[in-house]
N, C-alpha and C positions, 0 to 999 in steps of 0.2 A: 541621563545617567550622571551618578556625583560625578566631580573634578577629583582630579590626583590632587592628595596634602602628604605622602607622604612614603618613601623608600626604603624598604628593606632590604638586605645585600645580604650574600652568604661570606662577604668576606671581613665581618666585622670581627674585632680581638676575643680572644679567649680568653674567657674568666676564666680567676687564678683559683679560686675556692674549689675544693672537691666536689660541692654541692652544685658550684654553678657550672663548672666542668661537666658532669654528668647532663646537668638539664641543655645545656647547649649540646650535648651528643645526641642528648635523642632527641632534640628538636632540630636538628641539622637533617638528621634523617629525617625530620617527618616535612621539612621545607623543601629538600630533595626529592621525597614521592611527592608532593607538590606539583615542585613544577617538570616532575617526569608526567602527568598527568595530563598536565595542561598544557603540553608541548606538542599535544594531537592537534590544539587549537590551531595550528599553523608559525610558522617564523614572522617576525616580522620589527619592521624596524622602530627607532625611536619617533620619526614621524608619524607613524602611523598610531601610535597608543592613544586611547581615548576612553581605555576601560581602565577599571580594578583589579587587573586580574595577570598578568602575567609579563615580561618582558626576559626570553628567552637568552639572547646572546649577549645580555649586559647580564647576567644570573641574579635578576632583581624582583621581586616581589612587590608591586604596584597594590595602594591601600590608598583609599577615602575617609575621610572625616566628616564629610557632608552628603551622606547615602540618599538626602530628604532634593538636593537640589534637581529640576527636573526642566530648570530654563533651555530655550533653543541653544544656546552655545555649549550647552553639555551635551549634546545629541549627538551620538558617536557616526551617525551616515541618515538619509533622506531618500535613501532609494538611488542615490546617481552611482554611477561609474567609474567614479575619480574622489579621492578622497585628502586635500592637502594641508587642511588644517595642521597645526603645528599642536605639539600638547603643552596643556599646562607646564608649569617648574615645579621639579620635583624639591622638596626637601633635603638638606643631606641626609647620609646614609645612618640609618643607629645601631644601636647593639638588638640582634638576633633575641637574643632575651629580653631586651626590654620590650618587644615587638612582639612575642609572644600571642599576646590575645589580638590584637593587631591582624594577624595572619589568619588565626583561626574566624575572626571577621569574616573573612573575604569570603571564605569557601564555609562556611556553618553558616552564612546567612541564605534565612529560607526562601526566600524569591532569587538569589542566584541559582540556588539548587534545581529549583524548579525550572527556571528558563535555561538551565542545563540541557535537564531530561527534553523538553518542550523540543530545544535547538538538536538534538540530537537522533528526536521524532523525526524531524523535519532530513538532518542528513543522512539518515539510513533511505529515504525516497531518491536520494541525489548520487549522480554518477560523471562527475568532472575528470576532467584531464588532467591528472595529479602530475606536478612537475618533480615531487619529490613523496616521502613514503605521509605525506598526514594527508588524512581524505578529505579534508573541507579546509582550506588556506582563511575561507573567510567565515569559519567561525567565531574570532576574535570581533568580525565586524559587527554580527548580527545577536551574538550572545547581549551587546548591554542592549538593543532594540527590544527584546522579546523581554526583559529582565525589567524593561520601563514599562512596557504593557503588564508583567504581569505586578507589577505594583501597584499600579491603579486597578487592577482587576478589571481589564480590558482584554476582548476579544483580539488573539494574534492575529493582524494582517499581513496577507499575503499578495504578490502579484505576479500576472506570470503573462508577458505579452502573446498570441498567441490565437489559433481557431479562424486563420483567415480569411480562406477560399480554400476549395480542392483545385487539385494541381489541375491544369486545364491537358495535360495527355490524357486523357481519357481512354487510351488506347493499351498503354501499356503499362500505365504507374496506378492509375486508381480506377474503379467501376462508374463513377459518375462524379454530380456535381454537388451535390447534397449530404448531409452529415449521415453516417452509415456505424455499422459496429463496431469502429473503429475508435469513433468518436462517442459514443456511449461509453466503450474501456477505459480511455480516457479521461470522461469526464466522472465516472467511479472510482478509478484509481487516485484521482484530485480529492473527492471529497471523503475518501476512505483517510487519507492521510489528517484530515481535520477533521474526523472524527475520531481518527485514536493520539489525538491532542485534547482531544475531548474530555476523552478517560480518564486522564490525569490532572486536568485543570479545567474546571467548570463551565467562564466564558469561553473555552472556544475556541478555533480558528475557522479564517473564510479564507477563499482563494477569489482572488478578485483579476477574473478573464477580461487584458483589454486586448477587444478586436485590432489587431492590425491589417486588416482586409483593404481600409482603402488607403494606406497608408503605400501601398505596393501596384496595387490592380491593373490602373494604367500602366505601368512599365510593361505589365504582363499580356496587356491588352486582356482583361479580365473585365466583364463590363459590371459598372457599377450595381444595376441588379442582380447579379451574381453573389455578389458580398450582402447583398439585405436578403437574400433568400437563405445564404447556409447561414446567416450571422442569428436568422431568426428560429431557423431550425434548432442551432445550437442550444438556442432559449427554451425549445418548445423538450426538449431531453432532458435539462435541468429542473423543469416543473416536473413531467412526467413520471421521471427518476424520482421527486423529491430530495434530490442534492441541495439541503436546503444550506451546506456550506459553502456553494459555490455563485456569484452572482457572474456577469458579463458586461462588459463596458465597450463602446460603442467610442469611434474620435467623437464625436460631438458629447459625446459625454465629459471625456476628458478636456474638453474646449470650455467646458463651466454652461453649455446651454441650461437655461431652464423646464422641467416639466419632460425631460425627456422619453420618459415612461410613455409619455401618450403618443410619442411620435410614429404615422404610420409611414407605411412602402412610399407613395406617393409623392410626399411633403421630402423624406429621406432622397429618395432617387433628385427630384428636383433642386436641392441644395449640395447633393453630396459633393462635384467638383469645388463649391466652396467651402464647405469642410476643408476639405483638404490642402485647398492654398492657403488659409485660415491658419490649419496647423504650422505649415512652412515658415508663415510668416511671424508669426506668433513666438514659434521657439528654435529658430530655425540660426544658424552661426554664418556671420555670412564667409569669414576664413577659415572655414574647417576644410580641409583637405583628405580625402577619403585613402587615396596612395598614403600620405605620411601615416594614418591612422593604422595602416594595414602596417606599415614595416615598425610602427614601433608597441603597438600594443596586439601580444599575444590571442585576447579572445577574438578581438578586431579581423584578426589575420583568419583565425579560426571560421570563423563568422563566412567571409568572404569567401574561402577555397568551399565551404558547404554550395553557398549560392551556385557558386559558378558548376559545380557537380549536380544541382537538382533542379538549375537552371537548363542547361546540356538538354536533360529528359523531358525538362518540362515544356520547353518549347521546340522540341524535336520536329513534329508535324503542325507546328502555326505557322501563321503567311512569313514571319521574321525568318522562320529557314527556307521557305519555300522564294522568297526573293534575296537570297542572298548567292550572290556571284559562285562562293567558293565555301569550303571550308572555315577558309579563314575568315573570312568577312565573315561568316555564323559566329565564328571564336571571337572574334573584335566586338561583333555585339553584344553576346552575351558578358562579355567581359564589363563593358559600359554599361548593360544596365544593372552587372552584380555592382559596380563601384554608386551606381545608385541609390542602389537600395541599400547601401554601406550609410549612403548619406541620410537619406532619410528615415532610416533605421534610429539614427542620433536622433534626428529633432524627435520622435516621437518616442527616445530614451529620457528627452529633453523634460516631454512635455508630463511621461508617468514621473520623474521624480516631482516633479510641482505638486502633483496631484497628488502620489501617493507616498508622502514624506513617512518613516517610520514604517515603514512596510517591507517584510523580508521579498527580498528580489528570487524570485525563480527564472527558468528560462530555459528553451528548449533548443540552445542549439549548443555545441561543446562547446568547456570555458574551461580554465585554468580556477577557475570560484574563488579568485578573492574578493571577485566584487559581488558576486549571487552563486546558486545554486542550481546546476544544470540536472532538470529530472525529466527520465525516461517517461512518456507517458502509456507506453505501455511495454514497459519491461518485457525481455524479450530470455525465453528459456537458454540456460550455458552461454548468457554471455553478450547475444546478437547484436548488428547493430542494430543502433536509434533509427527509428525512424517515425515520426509523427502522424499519424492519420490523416490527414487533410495530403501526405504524400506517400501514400501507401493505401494497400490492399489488408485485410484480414481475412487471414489464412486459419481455421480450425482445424486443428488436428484430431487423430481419431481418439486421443486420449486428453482431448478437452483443450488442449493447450491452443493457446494467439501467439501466432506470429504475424509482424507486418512484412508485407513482400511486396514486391512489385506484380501486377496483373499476368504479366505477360510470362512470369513462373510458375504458375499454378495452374494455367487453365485446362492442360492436357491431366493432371494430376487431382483439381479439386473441381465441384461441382460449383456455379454460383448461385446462390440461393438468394431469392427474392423476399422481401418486407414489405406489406401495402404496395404489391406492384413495384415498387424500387428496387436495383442492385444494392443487397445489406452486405454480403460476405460470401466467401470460399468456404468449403466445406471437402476435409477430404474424401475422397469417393471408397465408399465402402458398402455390403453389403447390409450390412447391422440397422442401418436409416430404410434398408425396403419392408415393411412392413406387408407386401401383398395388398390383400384388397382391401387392408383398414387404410385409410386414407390418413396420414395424421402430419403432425406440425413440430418441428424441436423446436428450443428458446436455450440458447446458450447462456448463462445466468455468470455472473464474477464474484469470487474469484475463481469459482467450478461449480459443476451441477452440469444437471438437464433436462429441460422441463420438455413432455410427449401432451402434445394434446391434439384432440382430433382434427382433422380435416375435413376439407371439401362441406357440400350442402345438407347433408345427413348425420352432422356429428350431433344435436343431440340424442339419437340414437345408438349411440354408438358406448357400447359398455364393455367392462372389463372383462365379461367374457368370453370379448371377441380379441383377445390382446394375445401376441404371442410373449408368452412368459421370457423361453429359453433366450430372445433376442433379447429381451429385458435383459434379463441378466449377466450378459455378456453385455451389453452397453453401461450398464452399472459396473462393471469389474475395471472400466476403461475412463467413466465419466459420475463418480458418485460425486454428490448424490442423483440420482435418476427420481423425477417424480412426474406421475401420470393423470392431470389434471383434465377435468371436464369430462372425465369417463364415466359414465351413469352405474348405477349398483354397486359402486365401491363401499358401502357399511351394510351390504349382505353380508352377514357372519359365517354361512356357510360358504357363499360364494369366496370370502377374501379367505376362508382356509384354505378349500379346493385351490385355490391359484396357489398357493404355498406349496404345494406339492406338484405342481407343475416346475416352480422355481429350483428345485433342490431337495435334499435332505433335510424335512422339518425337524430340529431338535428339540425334545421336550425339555422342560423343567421339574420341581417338583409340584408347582400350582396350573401341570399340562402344559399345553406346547402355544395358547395364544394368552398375554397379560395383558389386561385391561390398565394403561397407566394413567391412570388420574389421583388426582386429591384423594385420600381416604382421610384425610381429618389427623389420623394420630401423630401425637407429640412425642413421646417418649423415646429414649435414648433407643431402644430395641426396633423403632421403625425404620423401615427402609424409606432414604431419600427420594427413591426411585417415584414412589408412587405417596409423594408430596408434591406442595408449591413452592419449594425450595429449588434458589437454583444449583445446580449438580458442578460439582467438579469434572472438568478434562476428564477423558476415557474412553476406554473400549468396551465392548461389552463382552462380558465374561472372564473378565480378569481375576474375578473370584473362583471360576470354573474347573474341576481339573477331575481326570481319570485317572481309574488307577492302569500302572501299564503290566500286562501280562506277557506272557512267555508263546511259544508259537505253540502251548499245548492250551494256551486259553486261562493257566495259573495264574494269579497275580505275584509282582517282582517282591521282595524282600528286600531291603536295605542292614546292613548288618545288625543294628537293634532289634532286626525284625519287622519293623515298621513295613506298610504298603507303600511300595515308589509311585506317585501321581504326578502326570504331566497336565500343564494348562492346557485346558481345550475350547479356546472362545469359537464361536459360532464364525462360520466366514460371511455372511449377510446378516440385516436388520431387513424385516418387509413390516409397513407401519401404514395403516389410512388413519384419517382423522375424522374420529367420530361428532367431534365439536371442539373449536379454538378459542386460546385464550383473546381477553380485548387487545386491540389492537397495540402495539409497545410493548408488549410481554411474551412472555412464553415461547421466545423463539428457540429453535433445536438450531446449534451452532455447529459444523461439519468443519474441519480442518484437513486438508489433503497435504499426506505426506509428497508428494509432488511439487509441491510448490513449497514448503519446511525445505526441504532441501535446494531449491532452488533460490531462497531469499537464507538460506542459510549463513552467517557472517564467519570471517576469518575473524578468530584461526583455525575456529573449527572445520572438519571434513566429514566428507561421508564415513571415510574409512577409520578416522577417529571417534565417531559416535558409534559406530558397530562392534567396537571394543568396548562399549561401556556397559558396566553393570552395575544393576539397581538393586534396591530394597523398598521396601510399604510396610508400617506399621500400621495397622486397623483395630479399634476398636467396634463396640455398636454392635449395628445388624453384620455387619461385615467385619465381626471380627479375624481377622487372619493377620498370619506377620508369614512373608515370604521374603526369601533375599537369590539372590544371584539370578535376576531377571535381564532378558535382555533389551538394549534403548530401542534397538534397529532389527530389523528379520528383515528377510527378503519373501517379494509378494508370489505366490505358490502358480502364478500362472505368467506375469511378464517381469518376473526378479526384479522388479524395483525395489530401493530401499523403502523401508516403513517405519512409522516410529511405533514404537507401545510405552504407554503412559499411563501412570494415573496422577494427577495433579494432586499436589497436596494440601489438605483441608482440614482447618483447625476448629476447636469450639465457637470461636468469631461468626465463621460462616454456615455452623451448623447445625440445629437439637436433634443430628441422629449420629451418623457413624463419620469419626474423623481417620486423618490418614495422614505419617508424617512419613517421608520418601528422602532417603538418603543415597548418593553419587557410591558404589562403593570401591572404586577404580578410580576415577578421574576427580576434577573437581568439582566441588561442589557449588559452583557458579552454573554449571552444566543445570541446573534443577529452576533457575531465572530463567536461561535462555529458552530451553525448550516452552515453558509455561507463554513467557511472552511472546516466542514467533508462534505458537499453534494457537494466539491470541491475535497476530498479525490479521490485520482488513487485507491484506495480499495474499492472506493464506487460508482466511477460514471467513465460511460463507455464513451469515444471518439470514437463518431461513425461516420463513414467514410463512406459515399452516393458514390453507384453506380448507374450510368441511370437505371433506367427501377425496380429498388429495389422498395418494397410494405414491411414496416411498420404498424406496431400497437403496441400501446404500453398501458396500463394499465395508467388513468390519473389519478388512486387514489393513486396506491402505488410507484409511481413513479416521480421524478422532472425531469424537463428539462430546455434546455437552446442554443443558439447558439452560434457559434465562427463568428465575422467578415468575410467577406470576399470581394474581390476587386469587386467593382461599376461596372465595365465593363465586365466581365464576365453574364454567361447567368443561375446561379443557378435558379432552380425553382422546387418547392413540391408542392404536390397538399393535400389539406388537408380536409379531414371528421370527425366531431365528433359524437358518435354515444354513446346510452347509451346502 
């Protein structure tokens, strides 16, 4: 990152000229929104500067002259925890006008812009312990890190210590020893986050997982094969998954060994005690005192009272409580070996900053963030606490949602369901999962969904016309999307009607009640999107739809002009099999659950502020319509949740059929970003990947959707039912 050449101040003299009078008024205000802007970045003092970009309590505007300098002593942090460099000398202060372009420098150039947005990606995933009202203290730190990557047009590095071992109570905190569905949320919710860095900036971000497994183990009396068994598990999920943003580092990784890719069980078990003295020694302080560290540094402390809390449970029934005298002798120990792990928590904070210089610091346990970013790994509905998989249960609720809990809360309440013979997860106990005597399988899918596919030794026999619908449907009302994979005869054309009508009220259209949607080839302004290889705007289906409303004698209503009064009437399901998929990377149908919009929803918006709002759609096209006084939110007709209705707006750019311009027409019109980007959010909407012969439904109330592009000449095609 450049060096400071140079300071601007709001308290320079006032030109005397009328002309210059004026330009210094509105430029005062515009250095004012400024650094009202930039004062989310966090407080902080003159030691600490090392950016461009702001210095709140001196009310000074920090400015580069050498944007191109990128030597190690301009590096604003390396990944450590302490930060004491002193800054450059600033310049004296000059006149606000002559400084003019100067300012507009700082903030108009386009890779700070971008490593804005990028850093901002990254703090909407973070949830610290705010000591005051800005939500990330340390984004002055990591703004010029990410602003250096994206100059060179280098892939953001990430790292996030972390995926140790599972807690060894096995009784009451977690289901086993081995990585579970806990750790798949987890490790999706990681590489969702570098993937929608993705979307904005081409190279990328990786999150780069170092095991702290044997960094700990011993204290725990955790035996070394313990930590190669889940640490290679954890590997075997990130292939599997294809998380291809996520990799995993090993201590001997970070030790600098060579070739470590090849390293098996065996060779690992037999050297690991020396790893690990290795580490000590290597980056280890021989006067670091773990008490002082606790009484005067914040996370430190933070750090510490978690241990000794997940310590408590975690060694509740190992021989450490079972040979200990009293109470107290259990609390003395556990106390010594949280100041332990205090300790060697450092050296191997020691040894990632060596390793991972430039790299934004994550971290999972709560921190005040001015030195990293503490993120939930798997957020928890209204609020919950943190709590990490490797020390917890997952809990599914009947309405799709992950909670982590501890075992010994759920098991009178939730079923445990097994994976390849393992304990995966809680499930809560409901009737809707008994299928009778079809045998079959859920797949809880992130960030919602639910995939039913058969069971037991007869499933490929086993077809859709042995499937009870009405359960279907009430599981889709609860968990869309719902789709019913590996069920034989799903593209009988008669058979996937006849199930339509088991499902509901099949509603026709004017080309009958099932649309074949594929490619029809036409170009023209008059074609519908629908049945293109275009990808499709946000929406609901039947937002075009509407009846007229009549009188309790069956008459239709009048409007004073005379006009027919027509209410929108979209379909409450979609039911869809696929007849043939696009290639692999395309075509995917994207699902956004109002459930989770609302739960990642940002202040200062509310629920109760978005169900005041009112919209408008301009349409030209196939869909020509202009409609106004719509509403953002409904509540869902069977368990009142909020819901969003949308249609995303869509200009000539993205379209050769029908565009839509959509105006706020109550609130602000920033409200038309937010929604588009969270019903965009990887925490909120699912990328669903069609396979032949798959059967969908999905819930049209509480639910958006949408397509991705895909190639003209390919043979994609769904068959699609609406049904109320």
């Amino acid at each position: 990152m450049a060096v400071i050449s140079q300071a601007i101040t709001m308290q320079a003299p006032t030109p005397q000229s009328i002309v210059d009078q004026a330009r210094f008024a509105a430029l005062e205000k515009q250095v004012e929104l400024l650094v009202n802007q930039v004062e989310q970045f966090g407080p902080f003092t003159p030691t600490q500067i090392k950016t461009p970009y702001i210095n709140r309590s001196h009310h000074v505007l920090l400015h580069s002259n050498n944007s191109s300098d990128s030597s190690s002593d301009s590096r604003s942090d390396n990944c450590s925890d302490t930060n004491t460099e002193s800054p450059r000398t600033t310049s004296p202060a000059t006149s606000a006008i002559q400084s003019e372009q100067a300012i507009l420098e700082i903030f108009d150039k386009p890779s700070t812009k971008l490593a804005l947005r990028i850093v901002e990606i990254i703090q909407g995933y973070g949830q610290n312990v705010s000591l005051s009202n800005v939500p990330w203290a340390g984004k002055t730190k990591f703004l010029p890190i990410v602003e250096d990557h994206v100059i060179k047009n280098e892939t953001i590095p990430m790292v996030l210590p972390a995926f140790p071992f599972k807690s060894p109570n096995r009784k009451d905190k977690v289901i086993g020893s081995l990585p579970d569905l806990g750790e798949e949320l987890a490790l999706m919710h990681l590489n969702g986050l570098c993937e929608s860095i993705a979307e904005i900036y081409e190279p990328g971000a990786n999150v780069l997982l170092a095991s702290d497994g044997l960094v700990y183990n011993d204290l725990m009396m955790i035996e070394d094969s313990e930590v190669w068994d889940y640490s290679s598990a954890v590997r075997d999920i990130i292939k599997d998954k294809e998380l291809h943003h996520i990799s995993a580092h090993r201590i001997v990784d970070l030790l600098g060994y060579p070739l470590t890719h090849n390293l098996g069980r065996e060779e690992y078990l037999i050297h690991a005690g020396c790893y690990r003295r290795e580490l000590v020694a290597k980056y280890g302080v021989p006067d670091f005192d773990s008490r002082e560290a606790i009484r005067n540094d914040k996370d430190t402390a933070m750090t510490y009272r978690g241990y000794i809390k997940f310590l408590t449970k975690d060694l509740k029934h190992s021989r450490l409580a079972t040979d200990s005298q009293s109470k107290r002798k259990f609390k003395d120990t556990i106390e010594d070996i949280a100041l332990k792990m205090i300790h060697r928590g450092k050296i191997f904070a020691a040894a990632i900053n060596q390793k991972c210089e430039g790299f934004v610091r994550l971290s999972i346990h709560p921190s005040v963030g001015e030195t990293k970013l503490t993120v939930p790994l798997i957020p928890q509905p209204n609020g919950g606490a943190i709590m990490t998989p490797w020390h917890s249960s997952v809990a599914v609720g009947i309405d799709g949602s992950f909670k982590t809990v501890h075992a010994e809360d759920v098991r009178d309440t939730h079923d445990l369901v097994l994976r390849n013979g393992r304990p995966y997860c809680f499930r809560e106990k409901s009737d809707l999962y008994d299928f009778g005597n079809l045998k079959v399988e859920f797949e809880h899918l992130y960030p919602c969904g639910l995939i039913i596919r058969p069971g037991g030794e007869s499933h490929l026999q086993r077809s859709l016309r042995d499937v009870n619908m009405q359960k279907v449907r009430k599981l889709a009302e609860l968990q869309s999307p719902l789709v019913m994979r590996g069920f034989a005869e799903t593209t009988e054309r008669e058979l996937f009607i006849s199930k339509a009508y088991e499902l509901g009220e099949v509603l026709p259209w004017t080309f009958g009640i099932l649309q074949e949607v594929k490619d029809s080839g036409r170009t023209d302004k008059l074609g519908s999107n629908v049945v293109s290889n275009e990808a499709m705007p946000m929406h609901f289906d039947g937002v075009f739809k509407f009846v007229v409303r009549k009188d309790e004698n069956g008459n239709p209503i009048l409007d004073e002009q005379g006009n027919e009064v027509k209410d929108q009437k979209p379909p409450k399901f979609q039911y869809f099999t696929a007849i043939a998929t696009a290639p692999k990377g395309s075509g995917y149908t994207l699902f956004a659950a109002s459930r989770l919009f609302f739960q990642y929803l940002p202040a200062p918006y509310t629920v109760d502020r978005l169900e005041a709002v009112k919209w408008r759609m301009d349409n030209n096209g196939f869909w020509d319509a202009k409609m106004q006084d719509l509403d953002l939110v409904v509540r869902h007709h069977i368990h009142n949740t909020p819901c969003v209705r949308w249609h995303q707006p869509w200009d000539e750019s993205k379209t050769k059929f029908s565009t839509c311009q959509v105006t706020i027409e109550n609130d602000s019109q920033e409200i038309v970003e937010l929604v588009d980007r969270l019903l965009y959010d990887r925490r909120v909407c699912l990328r669903f990947t069609w396979e032949q012969g798959d059967i969908l439904i999905a819930d049209n109330v509480s639910m958006m959707h949408t397509r991705t592009a895909f190639t003209g000449d390919c043979d994609r095609e769904l068959w699609r039912i609406h049904f109320d």
